[in-house]
Biotite code that builds the C-alpha atoms (Angstrom):
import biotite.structure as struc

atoms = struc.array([
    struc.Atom([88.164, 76.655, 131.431], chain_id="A", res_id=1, res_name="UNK", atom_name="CA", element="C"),
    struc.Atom([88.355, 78.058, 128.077], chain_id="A", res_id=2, res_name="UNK", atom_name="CA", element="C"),
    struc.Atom([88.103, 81.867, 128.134], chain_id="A", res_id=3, res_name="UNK", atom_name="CA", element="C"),
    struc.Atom([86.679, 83.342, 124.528], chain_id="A", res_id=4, res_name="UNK", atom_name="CA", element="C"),
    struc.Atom([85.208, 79.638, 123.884], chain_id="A", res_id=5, res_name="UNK", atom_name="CA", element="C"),
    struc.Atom([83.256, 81.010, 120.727], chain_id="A", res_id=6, res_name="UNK", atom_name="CA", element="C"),
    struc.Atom([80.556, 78.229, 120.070], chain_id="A", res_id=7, res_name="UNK", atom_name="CA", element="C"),
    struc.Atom([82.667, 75.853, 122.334], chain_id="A", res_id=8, res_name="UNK", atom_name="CA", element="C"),
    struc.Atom([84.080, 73.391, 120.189], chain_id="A", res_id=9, res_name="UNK", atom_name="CA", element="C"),
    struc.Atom([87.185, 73.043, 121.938], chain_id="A", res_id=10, res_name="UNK", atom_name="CA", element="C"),
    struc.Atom([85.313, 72.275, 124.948], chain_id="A", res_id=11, res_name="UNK", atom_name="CA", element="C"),
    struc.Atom([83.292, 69.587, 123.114], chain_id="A", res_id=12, res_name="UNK", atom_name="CA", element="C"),
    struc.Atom([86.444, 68.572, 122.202], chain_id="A", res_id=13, res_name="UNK", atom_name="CA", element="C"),
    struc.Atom([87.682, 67.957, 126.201], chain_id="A", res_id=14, res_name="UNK", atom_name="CA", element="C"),
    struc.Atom([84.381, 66.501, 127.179], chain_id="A", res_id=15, res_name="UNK", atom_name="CA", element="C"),
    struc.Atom([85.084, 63.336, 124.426], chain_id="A", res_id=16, res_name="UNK", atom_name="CA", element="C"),
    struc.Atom([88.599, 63.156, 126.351], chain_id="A", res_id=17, res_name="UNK", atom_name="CA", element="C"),
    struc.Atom([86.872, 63.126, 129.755], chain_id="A", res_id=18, res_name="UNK", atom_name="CA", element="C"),
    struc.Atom([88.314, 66.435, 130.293], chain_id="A", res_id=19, res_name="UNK", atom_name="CA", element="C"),
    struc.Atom([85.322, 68.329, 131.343], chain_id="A", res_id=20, res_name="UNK", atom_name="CA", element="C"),
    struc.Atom([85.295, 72.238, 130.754], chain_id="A", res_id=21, res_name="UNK", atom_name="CA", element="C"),
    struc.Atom([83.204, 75.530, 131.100], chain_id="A", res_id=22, res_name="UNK", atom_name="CA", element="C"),
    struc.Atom([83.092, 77.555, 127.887], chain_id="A", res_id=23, res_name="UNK", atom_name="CA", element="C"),
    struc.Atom([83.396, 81.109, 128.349], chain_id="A", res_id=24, res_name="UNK", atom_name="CA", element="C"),
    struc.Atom([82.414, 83.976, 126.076], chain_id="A", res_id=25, res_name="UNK", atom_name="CA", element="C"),
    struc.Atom([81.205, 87.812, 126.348], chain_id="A", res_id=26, res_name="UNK", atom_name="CA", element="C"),
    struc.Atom([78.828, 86.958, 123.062], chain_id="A", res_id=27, res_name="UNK", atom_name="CA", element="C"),
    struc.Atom([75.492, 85.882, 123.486], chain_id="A", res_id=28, res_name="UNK", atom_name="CA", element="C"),
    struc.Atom([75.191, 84.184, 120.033], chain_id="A", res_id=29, res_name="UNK", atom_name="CA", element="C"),
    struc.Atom([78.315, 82.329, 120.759], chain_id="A", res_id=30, res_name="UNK", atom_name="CA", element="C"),
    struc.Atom([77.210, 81.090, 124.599], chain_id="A", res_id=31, res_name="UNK", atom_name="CA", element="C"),
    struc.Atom([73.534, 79.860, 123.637], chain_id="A", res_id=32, res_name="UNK", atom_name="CA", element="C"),
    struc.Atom([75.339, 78.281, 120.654], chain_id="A", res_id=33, res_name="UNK", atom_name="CA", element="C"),
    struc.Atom([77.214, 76.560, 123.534], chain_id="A", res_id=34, res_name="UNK", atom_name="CA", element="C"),
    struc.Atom([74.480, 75.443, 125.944], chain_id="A", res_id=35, res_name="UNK", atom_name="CA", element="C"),
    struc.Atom([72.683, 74.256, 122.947], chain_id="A", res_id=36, res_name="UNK", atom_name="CA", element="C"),
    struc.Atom([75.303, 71.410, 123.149], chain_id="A", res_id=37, res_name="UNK", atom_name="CA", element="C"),
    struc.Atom([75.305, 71.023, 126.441], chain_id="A", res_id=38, res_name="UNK", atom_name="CA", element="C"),
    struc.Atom([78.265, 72.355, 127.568], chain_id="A", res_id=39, res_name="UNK", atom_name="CA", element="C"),
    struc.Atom([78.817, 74.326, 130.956], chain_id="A", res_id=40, res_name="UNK", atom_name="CA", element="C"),
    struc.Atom([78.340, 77.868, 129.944], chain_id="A", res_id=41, res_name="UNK", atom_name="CA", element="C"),
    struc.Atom([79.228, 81.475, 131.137], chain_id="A", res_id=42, res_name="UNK", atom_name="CA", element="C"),
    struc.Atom([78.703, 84.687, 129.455], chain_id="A", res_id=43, res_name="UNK", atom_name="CA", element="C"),
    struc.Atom([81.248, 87.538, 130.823], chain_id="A", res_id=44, res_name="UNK", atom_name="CA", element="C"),
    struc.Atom([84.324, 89.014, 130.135], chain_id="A", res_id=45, res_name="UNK", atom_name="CA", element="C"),
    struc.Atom([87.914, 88.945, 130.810], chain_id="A", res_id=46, res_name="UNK", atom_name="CA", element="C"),
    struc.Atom([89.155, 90.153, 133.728], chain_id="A", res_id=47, res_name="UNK", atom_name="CA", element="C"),
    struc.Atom([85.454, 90.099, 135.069], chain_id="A", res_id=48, res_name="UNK", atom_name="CA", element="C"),
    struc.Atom([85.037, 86.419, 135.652], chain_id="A", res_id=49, res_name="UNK", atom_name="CA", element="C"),
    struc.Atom([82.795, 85.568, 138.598], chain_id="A", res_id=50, res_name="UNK", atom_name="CA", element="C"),
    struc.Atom([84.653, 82.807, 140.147], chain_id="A", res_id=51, res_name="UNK", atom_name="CA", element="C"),
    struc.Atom([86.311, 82.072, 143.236], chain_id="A", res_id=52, res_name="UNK", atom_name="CA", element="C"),
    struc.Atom([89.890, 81.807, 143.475], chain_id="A", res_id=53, res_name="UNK", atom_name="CA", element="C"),
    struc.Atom([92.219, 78.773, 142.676], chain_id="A", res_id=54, res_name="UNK", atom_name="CA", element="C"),
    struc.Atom([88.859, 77.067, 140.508], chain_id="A", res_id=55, res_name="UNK", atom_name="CA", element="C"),
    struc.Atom([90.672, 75.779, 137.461], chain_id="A", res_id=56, res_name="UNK", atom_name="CA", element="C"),
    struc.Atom([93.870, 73.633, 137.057], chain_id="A", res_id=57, res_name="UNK", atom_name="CA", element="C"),
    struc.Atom([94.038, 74.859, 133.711], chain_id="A", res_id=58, res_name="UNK", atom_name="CA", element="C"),
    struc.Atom([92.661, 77.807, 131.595], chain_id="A", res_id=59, res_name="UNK", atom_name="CA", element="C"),
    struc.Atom([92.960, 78.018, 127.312], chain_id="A", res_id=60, res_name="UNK", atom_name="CA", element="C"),
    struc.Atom([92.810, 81.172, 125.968], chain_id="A", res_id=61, res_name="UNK", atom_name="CA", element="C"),
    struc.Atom([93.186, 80.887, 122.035], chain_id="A", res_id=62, res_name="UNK", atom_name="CA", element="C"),
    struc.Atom([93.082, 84.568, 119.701], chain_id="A", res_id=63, res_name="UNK", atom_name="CA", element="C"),
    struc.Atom([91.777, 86.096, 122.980], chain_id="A", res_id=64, res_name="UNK", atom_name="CA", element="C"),
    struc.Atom([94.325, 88.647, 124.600], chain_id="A", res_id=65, res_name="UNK", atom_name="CA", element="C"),
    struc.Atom([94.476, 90.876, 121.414], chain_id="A", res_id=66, res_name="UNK", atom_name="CA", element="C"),
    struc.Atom([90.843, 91.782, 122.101], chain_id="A", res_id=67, res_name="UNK", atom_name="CA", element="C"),
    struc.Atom([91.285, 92.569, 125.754], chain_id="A", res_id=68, res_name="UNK", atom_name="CA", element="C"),
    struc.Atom([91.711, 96.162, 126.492], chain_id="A", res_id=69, res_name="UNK", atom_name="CA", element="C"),
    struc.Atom([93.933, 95.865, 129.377], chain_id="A", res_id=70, res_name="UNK", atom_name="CA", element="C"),
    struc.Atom([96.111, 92.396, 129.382], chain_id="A", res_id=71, res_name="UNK", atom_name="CA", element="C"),
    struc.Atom([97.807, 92.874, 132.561], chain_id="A", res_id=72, res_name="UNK", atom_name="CA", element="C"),
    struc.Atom([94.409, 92.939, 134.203], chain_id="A", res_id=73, res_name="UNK", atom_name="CA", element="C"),
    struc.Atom([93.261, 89.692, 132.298], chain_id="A", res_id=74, res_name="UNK", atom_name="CA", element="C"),
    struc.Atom([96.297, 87.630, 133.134], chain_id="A", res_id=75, res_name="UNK", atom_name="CA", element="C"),
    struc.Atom([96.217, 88.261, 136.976], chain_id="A", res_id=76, res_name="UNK", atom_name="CA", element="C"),
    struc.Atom([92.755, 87.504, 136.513], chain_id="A", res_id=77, res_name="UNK", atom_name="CA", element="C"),
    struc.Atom([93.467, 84.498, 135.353], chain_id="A", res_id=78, res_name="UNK", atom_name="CA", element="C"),
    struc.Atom([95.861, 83.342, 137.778], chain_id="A", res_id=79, res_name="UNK", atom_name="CA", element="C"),
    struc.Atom([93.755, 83.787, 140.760], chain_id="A", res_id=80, res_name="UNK", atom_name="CA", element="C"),
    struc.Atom([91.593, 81.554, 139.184], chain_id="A", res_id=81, res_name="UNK", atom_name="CA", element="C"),
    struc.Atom([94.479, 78.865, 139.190], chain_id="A", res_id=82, res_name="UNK", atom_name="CA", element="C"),
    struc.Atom([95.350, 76.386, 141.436], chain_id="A", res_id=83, res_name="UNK", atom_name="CA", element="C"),
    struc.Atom([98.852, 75.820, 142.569], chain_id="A", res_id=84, res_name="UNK", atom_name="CA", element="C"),
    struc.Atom([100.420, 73.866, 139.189], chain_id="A", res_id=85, res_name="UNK", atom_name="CA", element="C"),
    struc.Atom([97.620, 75.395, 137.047], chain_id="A", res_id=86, res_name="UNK", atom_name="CA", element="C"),
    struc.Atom([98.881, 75.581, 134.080], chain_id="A", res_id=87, res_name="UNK", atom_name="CA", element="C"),
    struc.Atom([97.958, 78.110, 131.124], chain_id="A", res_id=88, res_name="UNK", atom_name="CA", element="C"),
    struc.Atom([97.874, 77.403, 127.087], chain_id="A", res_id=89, res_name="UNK", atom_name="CA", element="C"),
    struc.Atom([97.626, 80.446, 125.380], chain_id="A", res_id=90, res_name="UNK", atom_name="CA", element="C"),
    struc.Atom([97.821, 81.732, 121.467], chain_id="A", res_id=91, res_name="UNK", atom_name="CA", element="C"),
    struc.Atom([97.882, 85.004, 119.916], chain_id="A", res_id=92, res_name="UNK", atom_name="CA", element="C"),
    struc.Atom([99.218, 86.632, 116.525], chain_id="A", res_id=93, res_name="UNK", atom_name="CA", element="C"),
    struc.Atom([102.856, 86.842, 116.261], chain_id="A", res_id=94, res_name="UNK", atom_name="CA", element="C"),
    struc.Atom([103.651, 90.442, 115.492], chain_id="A", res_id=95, res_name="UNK", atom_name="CA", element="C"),
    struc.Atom([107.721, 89.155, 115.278], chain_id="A", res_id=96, res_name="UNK", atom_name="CA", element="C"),
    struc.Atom([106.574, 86.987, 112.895], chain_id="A", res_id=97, res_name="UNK", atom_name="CA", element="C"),
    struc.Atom([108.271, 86.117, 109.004], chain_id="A", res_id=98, res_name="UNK", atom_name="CA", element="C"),
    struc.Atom([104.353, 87.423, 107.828], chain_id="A", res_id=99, res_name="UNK", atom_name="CA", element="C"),
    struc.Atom([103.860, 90.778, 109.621], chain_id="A", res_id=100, res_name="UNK", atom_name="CA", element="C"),
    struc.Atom([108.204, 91.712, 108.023], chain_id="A", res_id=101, res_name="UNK", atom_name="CA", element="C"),
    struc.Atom([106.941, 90.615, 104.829], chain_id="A", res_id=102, res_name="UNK", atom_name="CA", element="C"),
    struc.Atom([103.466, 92.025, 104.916], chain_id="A", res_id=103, res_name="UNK", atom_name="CA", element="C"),
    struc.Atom([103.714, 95.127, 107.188], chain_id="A", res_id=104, res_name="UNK", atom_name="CA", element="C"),
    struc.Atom([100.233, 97.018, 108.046], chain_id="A", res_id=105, res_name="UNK", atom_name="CA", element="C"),
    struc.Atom([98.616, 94.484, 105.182], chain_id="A", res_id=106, res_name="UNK", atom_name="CA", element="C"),
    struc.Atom([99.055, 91.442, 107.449], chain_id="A", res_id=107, res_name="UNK", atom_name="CA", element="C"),
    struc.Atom([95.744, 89.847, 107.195], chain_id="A", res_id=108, res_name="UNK", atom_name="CA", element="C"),
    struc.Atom([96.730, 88.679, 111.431], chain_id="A", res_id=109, res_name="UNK", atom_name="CA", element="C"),
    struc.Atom([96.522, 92.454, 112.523], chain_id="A", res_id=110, res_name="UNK", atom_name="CA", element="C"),
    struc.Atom([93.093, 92.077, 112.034], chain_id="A", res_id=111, res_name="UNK", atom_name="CA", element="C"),
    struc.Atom([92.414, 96.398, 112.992], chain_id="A", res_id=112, res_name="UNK", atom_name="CA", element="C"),
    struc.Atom([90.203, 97.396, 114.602], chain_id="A", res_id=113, res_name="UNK", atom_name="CA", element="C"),
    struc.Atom([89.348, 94.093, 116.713], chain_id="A", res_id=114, res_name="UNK", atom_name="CA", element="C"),
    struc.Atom([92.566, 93.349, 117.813], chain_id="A", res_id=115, res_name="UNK", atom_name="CA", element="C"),
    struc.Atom([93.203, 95.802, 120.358], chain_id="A", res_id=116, res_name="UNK", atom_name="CA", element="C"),
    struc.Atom([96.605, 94.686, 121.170], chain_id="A", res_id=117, res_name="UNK", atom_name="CA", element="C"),
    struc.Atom([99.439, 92.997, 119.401], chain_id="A", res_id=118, res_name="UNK", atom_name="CA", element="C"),
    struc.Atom([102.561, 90.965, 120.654], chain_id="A", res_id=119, res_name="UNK", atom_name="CA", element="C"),
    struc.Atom([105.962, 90.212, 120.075], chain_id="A", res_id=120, res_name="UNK", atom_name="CA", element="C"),
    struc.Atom([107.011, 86.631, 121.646], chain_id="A", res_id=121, res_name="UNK", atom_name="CA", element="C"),
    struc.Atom([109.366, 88.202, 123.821], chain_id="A", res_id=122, res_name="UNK", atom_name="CA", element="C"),
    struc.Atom([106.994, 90.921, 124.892], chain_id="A", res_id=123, res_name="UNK", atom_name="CA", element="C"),
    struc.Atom([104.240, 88.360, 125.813], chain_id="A", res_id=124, res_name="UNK", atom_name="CA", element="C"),
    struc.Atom([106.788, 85.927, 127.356], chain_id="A", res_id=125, res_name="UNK", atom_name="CA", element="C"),
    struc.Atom([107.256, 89.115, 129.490], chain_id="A", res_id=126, res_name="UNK", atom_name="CA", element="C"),
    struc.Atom([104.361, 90.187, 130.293], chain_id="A", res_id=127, res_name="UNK", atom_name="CA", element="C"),
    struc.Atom([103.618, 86.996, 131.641], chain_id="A", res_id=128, res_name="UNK", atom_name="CA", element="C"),
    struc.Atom([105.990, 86.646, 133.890], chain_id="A", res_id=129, res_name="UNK", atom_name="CA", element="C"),
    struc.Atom([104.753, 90.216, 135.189], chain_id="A", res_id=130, res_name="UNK", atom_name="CA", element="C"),
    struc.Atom([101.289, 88.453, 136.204], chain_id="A", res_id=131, res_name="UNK", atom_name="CA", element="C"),
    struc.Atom([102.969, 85.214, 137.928], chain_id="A", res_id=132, res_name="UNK", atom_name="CA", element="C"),
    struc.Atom([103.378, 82.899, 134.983], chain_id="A", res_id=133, res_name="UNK", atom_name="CA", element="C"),
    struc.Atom([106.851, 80.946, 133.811], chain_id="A", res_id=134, res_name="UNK", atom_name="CA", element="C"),
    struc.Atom([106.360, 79.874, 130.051], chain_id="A", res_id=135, res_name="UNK", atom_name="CA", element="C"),
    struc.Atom([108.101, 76.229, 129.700], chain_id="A", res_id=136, res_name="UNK", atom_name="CA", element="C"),
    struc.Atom([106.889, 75.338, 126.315], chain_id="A", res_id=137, res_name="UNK", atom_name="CA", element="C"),
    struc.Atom([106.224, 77.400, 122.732], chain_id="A", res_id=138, res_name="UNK", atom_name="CA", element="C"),
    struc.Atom([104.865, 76.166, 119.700], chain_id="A", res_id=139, res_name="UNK", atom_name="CA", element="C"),
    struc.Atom([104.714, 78.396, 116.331], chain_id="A", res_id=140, res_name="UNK", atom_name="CA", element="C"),
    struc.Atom([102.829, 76.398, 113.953], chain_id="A", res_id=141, res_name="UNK", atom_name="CA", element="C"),
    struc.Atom([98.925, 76.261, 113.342], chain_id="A", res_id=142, res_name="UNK", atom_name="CA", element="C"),
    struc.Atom([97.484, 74.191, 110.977], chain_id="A", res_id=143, res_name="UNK", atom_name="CA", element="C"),
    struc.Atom([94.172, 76.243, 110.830], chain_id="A", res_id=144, res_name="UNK", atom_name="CA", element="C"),
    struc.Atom([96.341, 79.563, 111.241], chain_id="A", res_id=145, res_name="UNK", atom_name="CA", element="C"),
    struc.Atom([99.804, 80.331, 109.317], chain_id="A", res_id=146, res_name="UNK", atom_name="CA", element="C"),
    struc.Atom([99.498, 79.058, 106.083], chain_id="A", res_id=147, res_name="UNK", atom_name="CA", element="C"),
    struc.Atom([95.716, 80.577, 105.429], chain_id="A", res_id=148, res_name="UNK", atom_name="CA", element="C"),
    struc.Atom([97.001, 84.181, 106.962], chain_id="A", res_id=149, res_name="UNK", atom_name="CA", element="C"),
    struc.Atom([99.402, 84.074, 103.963], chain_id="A", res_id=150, res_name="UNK", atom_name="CA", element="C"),
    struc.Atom([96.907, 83.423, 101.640], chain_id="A", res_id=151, res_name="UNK", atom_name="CA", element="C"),
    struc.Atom([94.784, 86.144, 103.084], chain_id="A", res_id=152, res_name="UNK", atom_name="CA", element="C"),
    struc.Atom([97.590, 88.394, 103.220], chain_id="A", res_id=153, res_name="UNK", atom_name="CA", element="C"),
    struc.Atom([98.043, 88.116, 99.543], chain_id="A", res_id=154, res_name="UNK", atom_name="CA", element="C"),
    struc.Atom([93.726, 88.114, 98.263], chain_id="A", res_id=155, res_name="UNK", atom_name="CA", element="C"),
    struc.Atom([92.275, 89.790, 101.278], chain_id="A", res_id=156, res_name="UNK", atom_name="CA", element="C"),
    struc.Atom([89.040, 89.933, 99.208], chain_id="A", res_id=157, res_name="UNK", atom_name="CA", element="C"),
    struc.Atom([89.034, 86.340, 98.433], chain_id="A", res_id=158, res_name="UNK", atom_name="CA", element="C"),
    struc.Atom([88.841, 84.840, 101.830], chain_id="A", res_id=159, res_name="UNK", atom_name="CA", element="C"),
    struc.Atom([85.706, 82.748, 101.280], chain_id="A", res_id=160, res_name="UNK", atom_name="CA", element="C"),
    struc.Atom([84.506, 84.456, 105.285], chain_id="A", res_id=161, res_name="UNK", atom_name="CA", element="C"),
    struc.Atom([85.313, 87.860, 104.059], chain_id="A", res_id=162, res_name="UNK", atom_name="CA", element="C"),
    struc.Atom([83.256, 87.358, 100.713], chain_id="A", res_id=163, res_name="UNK", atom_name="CA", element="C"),
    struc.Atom([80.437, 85.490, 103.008], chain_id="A", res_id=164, res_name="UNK", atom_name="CA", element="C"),
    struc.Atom([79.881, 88.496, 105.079], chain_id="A", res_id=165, res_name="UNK", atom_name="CA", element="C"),
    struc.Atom([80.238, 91.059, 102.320], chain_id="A", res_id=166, res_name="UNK", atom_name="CA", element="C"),
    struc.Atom([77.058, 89.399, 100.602], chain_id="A", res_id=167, res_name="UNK", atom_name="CA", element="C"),
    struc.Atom([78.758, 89.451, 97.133], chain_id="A", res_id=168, res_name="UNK", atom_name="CA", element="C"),
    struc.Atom([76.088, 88.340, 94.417], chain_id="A", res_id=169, res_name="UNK", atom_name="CA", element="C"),
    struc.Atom([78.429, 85.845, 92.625], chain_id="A", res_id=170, res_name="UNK", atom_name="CA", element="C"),
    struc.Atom([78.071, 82.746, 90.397], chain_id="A", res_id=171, res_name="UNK", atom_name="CA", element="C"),
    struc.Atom([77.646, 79.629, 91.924], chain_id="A", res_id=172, res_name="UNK", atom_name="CA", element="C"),
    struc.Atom([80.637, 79.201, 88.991], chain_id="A", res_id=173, res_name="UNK", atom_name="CA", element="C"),
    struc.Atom([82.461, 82.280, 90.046], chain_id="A", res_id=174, res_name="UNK", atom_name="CA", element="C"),
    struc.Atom([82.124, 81.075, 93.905], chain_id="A", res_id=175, res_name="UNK", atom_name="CA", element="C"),
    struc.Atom([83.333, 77.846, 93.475], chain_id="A", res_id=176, res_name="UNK", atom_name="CA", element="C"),
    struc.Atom([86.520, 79.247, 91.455], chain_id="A", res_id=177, res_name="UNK", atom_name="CA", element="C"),
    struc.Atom([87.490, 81.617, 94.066], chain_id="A", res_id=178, res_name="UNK", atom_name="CA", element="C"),
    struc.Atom([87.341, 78.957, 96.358], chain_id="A", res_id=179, res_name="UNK", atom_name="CA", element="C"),
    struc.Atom([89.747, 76.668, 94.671], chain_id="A", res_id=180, res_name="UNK", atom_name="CA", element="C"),
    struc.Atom([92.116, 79.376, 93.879], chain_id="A", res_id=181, res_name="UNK", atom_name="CA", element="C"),
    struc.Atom([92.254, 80.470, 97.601], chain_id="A", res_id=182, res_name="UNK", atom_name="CA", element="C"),
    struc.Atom([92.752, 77.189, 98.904], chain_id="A", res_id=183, res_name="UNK", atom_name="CA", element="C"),
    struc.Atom([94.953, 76.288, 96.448], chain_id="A", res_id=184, res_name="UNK", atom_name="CA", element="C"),
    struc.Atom([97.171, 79.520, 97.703], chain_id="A", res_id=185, res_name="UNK", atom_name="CA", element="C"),
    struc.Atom([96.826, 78.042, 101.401], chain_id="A", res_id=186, res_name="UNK", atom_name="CA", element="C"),
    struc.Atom([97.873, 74.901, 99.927], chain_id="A", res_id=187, res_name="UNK", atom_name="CA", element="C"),
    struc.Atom([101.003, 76.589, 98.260], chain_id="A", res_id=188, res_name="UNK", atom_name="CA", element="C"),
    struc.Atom([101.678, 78.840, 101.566], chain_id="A", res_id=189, res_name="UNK", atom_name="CA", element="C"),
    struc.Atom([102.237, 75.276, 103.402], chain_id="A", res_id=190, res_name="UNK", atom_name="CA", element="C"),
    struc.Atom([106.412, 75.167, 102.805], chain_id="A", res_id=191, res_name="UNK", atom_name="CA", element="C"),
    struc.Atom([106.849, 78.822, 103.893], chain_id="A", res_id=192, res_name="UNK", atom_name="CA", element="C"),
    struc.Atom([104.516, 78.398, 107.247], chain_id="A", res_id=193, res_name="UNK", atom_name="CA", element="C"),
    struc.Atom([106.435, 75.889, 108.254], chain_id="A", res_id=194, res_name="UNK", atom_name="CA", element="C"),
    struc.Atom([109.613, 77.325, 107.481], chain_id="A", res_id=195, res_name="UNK", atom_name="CA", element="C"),
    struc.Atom([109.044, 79.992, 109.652], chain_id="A", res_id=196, res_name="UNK", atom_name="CA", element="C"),
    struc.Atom([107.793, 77.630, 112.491], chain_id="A", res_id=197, res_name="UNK", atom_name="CA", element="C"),
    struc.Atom([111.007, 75.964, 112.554], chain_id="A", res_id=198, res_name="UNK", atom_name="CA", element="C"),
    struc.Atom([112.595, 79.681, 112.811], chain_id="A", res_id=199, res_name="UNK", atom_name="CA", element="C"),
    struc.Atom([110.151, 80.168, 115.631], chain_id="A", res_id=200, res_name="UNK", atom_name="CA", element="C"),
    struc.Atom([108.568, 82.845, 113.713], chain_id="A", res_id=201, res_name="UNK", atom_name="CA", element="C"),
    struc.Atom([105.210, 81.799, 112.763], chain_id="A", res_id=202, res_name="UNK", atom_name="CA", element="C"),
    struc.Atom([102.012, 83.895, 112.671], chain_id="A", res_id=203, res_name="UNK", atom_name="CA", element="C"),
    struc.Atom([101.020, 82.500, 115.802], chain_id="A", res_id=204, res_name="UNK", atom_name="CA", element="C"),
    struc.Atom([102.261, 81.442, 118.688], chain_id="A", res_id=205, res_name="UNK", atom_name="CA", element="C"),
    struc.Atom([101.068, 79.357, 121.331], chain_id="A", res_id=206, res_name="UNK", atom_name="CA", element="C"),
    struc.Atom([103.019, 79.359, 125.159], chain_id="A", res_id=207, res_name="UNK", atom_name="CA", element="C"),
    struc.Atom([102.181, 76.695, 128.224], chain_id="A", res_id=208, res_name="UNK", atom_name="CA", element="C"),
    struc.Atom([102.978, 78.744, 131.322], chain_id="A", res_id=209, res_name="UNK", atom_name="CA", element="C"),
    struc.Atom([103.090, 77.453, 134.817], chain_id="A", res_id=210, res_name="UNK", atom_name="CA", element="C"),
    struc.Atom([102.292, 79.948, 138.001], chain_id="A", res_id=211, res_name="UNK", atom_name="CA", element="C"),
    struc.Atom([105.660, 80.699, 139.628], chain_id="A", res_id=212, res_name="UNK", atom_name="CA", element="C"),
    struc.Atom([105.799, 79.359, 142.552], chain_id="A", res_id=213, res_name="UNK", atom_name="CA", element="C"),
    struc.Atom([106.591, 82.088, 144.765], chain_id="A", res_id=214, res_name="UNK", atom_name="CA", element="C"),
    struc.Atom([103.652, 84.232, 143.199], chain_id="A", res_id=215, res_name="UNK", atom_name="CA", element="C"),
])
């Protein structure tokens, strides 16, 4: 299952790998974007999941526990949904990161107000094995992720998303140059992301954690 599936391209994703999934999300605009391509679909959210125990043998939850209220409640959610082995991946904004020392509260990651919550590694590693999960792999890099939070970091208002949404009445000229110079930055902000991925201190990190077995 992938909890906070968005439009469920990840699960589309699975399905081409035989993999088959159910996208779930709390938005309606993102689960009927979903169903439209066919994919198993279920609009609620985390902790209040209406399945029975021990459904899944594994559950992805990218960018999603920073938006959860209470995370202690969501993970022992999620591992009564398990089976015995389940396994879960799960990836959230690294607040011991290189970024959020050298960017402090203008970290474009912290994303305020929608993330609700934000985690150290150690504090997540933690926390998970509070709610009955042993992490046995970790993985700091994101190709979509660290080197365009950098890049953010540094021309917030530039972000081609941010500039979408703000309904800015630019040039098609002005638009397109905007565009190159911001990509260009992500381009640039390559070296460092990956720097601090070998460090294990990227912007995000992502943990595979088993259920313990005497949970």
């Amino acid at each position: 299952m992938d909890i906070g599936a968005g439009g469920g391209m990840l699960s589309q994703e699975m399905h081409r790998n035989g993999r088959p999934s159910i996208s779930l999300d709390f938005s309606p605009t993102a689960t009927q974007i979903a169903a439209c391509e066919g994919l198993p679909t279920v609009r609620a959210y985390a902790p209040d999941m209406p399945f029975i125990a021990q459904s899944f043998s594994a559950v992805v939850m990218l960018h999603v526990l920073e938006h959860v209220e209470n995370p202690v409640d969501c993970l022992s959610a999620v591992r009564q949904l398990l089976r015995p082995g389940g396994k879960l991946f799960i990836q959230v904004t690294n607040a011991s990161s290189w970024q959020f020392l050298l960017f402090g509260r203008h970290w474009s990651a912290l994303d305020i107000p929608r993330h609700l919550v934000h985690f150290r590694t150690d504090d997540l590693e933690d926390l998970l094995s509070t709610c009955g999960f042993h992490v046995v792999r970790r993985k700091f890099f994101s190709l979509r992720d660290n080197p365009a939070s950098v890049a953010t970091s540094l021309l917030p208002s530039w972000e081609p998303a941010v500039r979408a949404a703000r309904e800015t009445h630019e040039s098609s000229v002005g638009t397109a140059l905007k565009n190159f110079l911001y990509f260009a930055l992500v381009a640039l902000s390559f070296p460092f992301a990956i720097l601090e991925a070998v460090a294990m201190a990227g912007s995000t990190v992502l943990l595979e954690a088993v259920l313990h077995e005497d949970k």
